[in-house]
Every structure is written in C-alpha cells, then in structure tokens.
Phi, psi and omega in degrees: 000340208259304185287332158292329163334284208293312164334260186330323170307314197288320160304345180277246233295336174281346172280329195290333196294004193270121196280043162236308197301143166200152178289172166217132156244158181204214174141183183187126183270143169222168176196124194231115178260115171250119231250355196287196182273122160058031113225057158285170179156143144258144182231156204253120173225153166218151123209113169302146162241122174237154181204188176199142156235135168239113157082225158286355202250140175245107148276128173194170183234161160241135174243169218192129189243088168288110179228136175194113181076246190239005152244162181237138176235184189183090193249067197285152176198141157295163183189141186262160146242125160243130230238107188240335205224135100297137188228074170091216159282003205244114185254147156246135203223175140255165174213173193177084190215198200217146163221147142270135192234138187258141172099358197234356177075204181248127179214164181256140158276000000 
C-alpha cells in the first residue's frame, strides 16, 4: 500500500515539470440553521479543494470538514477531470475520483 502512495505522488510530481501547468485553489463554505422549538441545531461544512492542471487534465483532492450539533465527519479524496468541450466561457469536463470518509464509510462520486 505504501509503495503504491508513493509511486502516485511521485507520478504526480513528474507531470508538475509541464511548462502548461497550474495550480488551483477553491473550495465551498456552507452553514445551515434550523431554528424550529425542541429540534434545533446548526451545521457546518468547509471543503478546500487544491488541484493542478496540465493541458485538458485535472488532477486535485477535496478535503470535506462536518460539524453539525455534538457530530463530526471528516472526508478526503483524490479526482481526475479531462476537459473534453469548450464553449464561449462555458467549459465541458468529466470527473472522477474516489473519497474516503471517516465514520461514513467508502464511496465513489
């Protein structure tokens, strides 16, 4: 397992050497109140998302923060995007990555 990590990083870092490539950061805050009598409660979301593009290609991770009453998640995952249409300002993509979540079990996006 260890030696596959490290493969993929290292397959990661020989693509940054591409005289195209850039980084990105983004991400999305949420914050939700519900206010009725006797089931109130707010919840929480942060996930940064960092990536890097070469060319058509996206390589990025998302990390995903739950806070909501006295619980918590926590989720991270890698994702690929290939860039297949541009239109005008309108980009068309695919996506593909996998997360793990702790307490949430395994899932594919």
């Amino acid at each position: 397992m260890k030696k596959t990590i490290l493969l993929a990083i290292i397959g990661m870092l020989s693509f940054m050497q591409a005289a195209n490539a850039q980084f990105y950061v983004g991400g999305s805050f949420g914050l939700d109140a519900k206010l009725s009598q006797g089931n109130g409660g707010v919840s929480f979301e942060l996930s940064p998302d960092l990536g890097y593009t070469m060319g058509d290609w996206s390589f990025g991770s998302s990390f995903n923060i739950y806070l909501s009453g006295g619980n918590s998640a926590f989720a991270a995952g890698p994702y690929v995007e290939y860039f297949f249409w541009e239109a005008g300002k309108f980009s068309f993509y695919v996506e593909g990555g996998v997360e793990l979540s702790w307490g949430g079990g395994f899932s594919f996006k």
